[in-house]
C-alpha positions as CSV (number, residue, x, y, z in Angstrom):
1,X,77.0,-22.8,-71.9
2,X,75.5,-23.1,-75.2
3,X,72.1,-21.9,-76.8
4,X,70.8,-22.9,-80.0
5,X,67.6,-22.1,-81.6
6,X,66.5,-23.3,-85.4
7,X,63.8,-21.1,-85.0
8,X,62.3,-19.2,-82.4
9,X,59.1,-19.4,-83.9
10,X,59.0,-22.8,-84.3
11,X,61.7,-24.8,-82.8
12,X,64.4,-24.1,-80.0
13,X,66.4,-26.1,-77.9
14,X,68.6,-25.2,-75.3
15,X,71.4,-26.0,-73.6
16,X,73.4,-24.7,-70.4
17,X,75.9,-25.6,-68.6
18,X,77.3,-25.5,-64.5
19,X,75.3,-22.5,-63.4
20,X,71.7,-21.5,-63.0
21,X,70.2,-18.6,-65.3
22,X,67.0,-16.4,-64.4
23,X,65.0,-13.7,-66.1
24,X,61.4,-13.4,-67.5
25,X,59.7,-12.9,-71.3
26,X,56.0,-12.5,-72.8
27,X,54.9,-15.7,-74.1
28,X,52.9,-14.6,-77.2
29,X,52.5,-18.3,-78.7
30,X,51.6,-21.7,-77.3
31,X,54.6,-23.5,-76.2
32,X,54.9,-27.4,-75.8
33,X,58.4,-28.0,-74.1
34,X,59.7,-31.3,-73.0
35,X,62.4,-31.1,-69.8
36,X,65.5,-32.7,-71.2
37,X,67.4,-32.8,-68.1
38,X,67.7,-30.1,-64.8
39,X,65.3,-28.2,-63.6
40,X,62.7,-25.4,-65.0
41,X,60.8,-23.1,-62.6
42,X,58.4,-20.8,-64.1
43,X,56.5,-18.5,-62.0
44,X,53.3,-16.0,-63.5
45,X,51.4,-13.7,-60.8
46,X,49.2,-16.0,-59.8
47,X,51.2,-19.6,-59.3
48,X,54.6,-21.0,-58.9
49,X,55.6,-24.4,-61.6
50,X,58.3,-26.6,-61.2
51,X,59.3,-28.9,-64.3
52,X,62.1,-32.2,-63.9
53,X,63.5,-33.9,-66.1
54,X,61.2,-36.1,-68.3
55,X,58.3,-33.5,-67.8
56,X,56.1,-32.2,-70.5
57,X,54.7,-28.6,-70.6
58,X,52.5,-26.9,-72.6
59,X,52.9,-22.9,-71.7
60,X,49.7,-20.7,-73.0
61,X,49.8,-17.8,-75.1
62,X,49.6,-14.3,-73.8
63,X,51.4,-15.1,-70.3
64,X,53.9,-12.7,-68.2
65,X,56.7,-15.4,-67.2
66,X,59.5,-15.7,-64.7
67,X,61.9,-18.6,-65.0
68,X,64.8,-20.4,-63.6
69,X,66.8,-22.9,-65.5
70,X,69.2,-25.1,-62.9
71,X,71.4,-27.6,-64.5
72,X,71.1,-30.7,-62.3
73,X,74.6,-32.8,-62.7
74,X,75.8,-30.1,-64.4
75,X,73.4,-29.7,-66.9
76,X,69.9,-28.5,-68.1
77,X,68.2,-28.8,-71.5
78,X,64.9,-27.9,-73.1
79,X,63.2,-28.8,-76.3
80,X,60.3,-27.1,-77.2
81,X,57.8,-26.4,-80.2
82,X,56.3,-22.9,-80.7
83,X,52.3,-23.2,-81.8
84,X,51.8,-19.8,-84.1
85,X,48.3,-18.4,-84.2
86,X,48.7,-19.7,-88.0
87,X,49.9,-22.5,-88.3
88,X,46.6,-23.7,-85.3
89,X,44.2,-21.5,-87.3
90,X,45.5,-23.9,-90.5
91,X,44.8,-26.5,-88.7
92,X,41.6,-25.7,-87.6
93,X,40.6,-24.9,-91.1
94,X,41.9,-28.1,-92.7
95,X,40.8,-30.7,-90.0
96,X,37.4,-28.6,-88.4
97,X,38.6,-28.5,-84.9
98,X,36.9,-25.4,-82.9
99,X,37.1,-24.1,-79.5
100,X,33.8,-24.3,-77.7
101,X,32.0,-21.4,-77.4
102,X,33.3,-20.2,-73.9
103,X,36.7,-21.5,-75.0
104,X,39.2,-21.8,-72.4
105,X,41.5,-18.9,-71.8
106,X,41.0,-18.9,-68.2
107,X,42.5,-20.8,-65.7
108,X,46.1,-22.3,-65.6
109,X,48.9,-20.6,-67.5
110,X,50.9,-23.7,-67.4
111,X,49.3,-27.0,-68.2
112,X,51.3,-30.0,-66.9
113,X,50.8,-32.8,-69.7
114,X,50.5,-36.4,-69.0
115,X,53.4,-38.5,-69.7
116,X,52.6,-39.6,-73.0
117,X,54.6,-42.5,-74.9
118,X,53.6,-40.3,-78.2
119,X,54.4,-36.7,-76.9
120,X,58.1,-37.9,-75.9
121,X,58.6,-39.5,-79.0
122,X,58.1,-36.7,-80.8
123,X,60.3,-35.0,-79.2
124,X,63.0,-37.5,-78.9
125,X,62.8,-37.2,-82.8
126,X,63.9,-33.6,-82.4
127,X,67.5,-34.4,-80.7
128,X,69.6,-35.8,-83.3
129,X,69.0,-32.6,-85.2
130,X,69.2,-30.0,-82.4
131,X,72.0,-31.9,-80.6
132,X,73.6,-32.1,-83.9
133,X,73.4,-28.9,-84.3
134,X,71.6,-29.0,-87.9
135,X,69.7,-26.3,-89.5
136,X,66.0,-28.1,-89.3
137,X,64.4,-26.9,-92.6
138,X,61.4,-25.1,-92.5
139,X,59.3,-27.7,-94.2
140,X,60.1,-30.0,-91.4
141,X,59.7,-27.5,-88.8
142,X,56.0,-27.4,-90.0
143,X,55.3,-31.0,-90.0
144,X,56.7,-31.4,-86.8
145,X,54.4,-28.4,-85.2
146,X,51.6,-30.1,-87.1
147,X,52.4,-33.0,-85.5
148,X,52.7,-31.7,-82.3
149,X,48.8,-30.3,-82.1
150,X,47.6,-33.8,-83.2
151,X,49.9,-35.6,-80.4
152,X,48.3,-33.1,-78.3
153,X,45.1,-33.5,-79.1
154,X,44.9,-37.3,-78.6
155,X,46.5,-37.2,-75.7
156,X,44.3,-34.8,-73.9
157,X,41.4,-34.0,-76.3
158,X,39.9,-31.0,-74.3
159,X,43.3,-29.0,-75.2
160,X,41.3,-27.5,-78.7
161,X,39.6,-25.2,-76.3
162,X,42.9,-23.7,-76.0
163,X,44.6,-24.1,-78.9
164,X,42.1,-22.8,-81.2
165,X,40.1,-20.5,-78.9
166,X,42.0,-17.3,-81.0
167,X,40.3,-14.6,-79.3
168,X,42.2,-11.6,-78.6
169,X,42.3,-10.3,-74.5
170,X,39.6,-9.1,-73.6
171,X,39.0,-5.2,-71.6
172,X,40.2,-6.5,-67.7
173,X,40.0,-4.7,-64.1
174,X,43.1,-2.9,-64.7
175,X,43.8,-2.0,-61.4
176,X,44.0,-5.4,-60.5
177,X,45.9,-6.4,-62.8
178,X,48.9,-4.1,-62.9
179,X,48.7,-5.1,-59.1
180,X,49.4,-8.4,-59.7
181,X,51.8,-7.9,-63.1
182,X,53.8,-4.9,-62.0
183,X,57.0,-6.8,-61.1
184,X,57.1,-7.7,-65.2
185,X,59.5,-5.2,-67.3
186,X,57.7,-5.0,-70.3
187,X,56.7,-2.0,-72.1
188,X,53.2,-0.3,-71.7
189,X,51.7,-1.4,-75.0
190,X,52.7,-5.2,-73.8
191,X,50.4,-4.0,-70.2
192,X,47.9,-2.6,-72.5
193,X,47.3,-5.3,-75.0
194,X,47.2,-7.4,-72.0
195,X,44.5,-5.5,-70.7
196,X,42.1,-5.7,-73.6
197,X,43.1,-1.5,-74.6
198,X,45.0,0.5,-77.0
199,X,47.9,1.9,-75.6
200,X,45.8,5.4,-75.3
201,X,43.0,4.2,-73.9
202,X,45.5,2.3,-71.3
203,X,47.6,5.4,-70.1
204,X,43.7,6.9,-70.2
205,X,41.9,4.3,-67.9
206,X,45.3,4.1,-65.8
207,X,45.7,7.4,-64.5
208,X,41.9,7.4,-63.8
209,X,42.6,4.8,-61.2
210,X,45.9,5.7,-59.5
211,X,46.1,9.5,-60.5
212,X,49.6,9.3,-61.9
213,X,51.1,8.3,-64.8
214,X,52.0,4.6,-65.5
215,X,55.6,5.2,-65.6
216,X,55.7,6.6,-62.5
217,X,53.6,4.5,-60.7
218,X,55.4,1.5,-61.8
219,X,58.4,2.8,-60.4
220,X,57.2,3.6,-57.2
221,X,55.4,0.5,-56.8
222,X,58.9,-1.5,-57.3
223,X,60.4,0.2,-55.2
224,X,58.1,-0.2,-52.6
225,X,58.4,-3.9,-52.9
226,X,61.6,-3.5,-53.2
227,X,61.8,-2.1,-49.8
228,X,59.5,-4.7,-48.5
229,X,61.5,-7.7,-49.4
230,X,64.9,-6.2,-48.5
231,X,63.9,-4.8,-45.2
232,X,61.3,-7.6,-43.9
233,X,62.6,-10.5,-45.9
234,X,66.0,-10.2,-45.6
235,X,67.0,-10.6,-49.3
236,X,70.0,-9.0,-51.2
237,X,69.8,-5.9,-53.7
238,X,71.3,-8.2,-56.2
239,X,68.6,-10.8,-55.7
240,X,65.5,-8.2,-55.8
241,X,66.1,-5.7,-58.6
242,X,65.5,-8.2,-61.3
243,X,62.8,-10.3,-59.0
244,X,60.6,-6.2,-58.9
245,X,61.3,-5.7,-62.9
246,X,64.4,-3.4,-63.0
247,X,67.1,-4.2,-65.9
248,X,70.0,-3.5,-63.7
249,X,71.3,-3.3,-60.4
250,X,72.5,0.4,-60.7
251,X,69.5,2.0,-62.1
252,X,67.8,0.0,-59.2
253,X,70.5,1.4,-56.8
254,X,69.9,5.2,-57.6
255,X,66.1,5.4,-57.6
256,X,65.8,3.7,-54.6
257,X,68.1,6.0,-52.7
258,X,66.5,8.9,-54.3
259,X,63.0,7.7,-52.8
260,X,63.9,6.4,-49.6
261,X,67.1,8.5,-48.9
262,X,69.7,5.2,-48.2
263,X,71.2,2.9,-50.7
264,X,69.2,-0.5,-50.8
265,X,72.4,-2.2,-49.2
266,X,72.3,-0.5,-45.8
267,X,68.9,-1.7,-45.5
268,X,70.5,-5.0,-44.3
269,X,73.7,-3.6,-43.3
């Protein structure tokens, strides 16, 4: 198994080998990704997204993710371009591309790209170096970002209503969103920022709505699914703690035997 990454903010390739790896991040930039080879799964609260090889992703800023990387013959690899909030407000600047007034932050969290001949040439262009693995210097990491947003935007012109709407979230139902988002282990100023607050007002508005503190109410609510998916789905400890946003499978272990008085195991025992 092997990882490299020139740069996470601008370019990052990776690389594993004979078994599958899971887990979940915050997307805080645009991402355009090209599927090397095996299989990408990505999974938000709303929709499921499965990439093969020779597909071409462009993953929106400001998402909760969930992923699965399965190495088909023994392999999987990604190449992908990070699009900073400067490097597109640049380019807006220089070339006078604009969001539309509305812009576009709605709607899919995951846009799959048409196959382009351009989009996989650019990234074609990326291998020798990454395979290689060669330092790619940061004046050539800009130029190929650069040239990634005007690939983009030939390809599928209505994509400048995302990348240059640079609004900031807007104040969302909270409730339902922590409903749907809760399962993501992230820290409350991630939730809150999300949410269009300040951490203050966050913890403020939260306990408002469910009477308890977010802390505790995230942990109850985990374990609750936790419960849910052990007992009526049949799944493994070790499958759900990560799945309902523990860390690890002991931490997992002990607060859900101090809330429901059995270890998670004999729930299928």
């Amino acid at each position: 198994m092997t990882e490299l990454k020139n740069n996470p903010s601008r370019i990052a390739y990776s690389c594993y080998y004979a078994r599958n790896r899971d887990g979940e991040q915050f997307v805080p930039d645009h991402v355009l990704s090209y599927q090397v080879a095996g299989r990408l799964t990505l999974n938000n609260a709303d929709k499921t997204y499965v990439f093969n090889e020779g597909d071409l992703r462009l993953i929106k800023r400001n998402q909760l993710v969930k992923f699965l990387k399965e190495p088909l013959d023994g392999i999987f690899k990604t190449i992908s371009i990070y699009l900073d909030q400067e490097t597109l407000k640049n380019f807006s600047l220089e070339y006078g591309y604009h969001a539309a007034a509305a812009g576009n932050s709605e709607g899919e969290a995951v846009i799959r790209l048409q196959h382009q001949p351009l989009c996989k040439s650019l990234m074609d262009s990326l291998l020798p170096y990454v395979q290689g693995d060669q330092l790619i210097n940061d004046n050539l990491q800009q130029l190929k970002q650069r040239e990634a947003i005007m690939v983009l935007l030939q390809a599928q012109p209505e994509l400048k209503d995302i990348l240059f709407d640079f609004r900031e979230p807007g104040k969302i139902d909270l409730e339902e969103f922590m409903n749907r988002n809760f399962h993501f282990n992230v820290q409350l100023k991630r939730f809150a920022y999300l949410t269009g607050r300040s951490l203050a007002t966050f913890k403020r508005d939260f306990e408002h709505i469910f009477h308890t503190s977010p802390s505790r109410w995230l942990l109850q609510r985990r374990l609750q699914e936790a419960h849910f998916l052990i007992r009526e789905k049949g799944k493994a400890p070790s499958d759900v703690y990560l799945e309902t946003g523990f860390e690890d499978l002991s931490h997992f272990s002990f607060a859900f035997k101090k809330m429901y008085g059995v270890a998670p195991s004999k729930l299928i025992s």
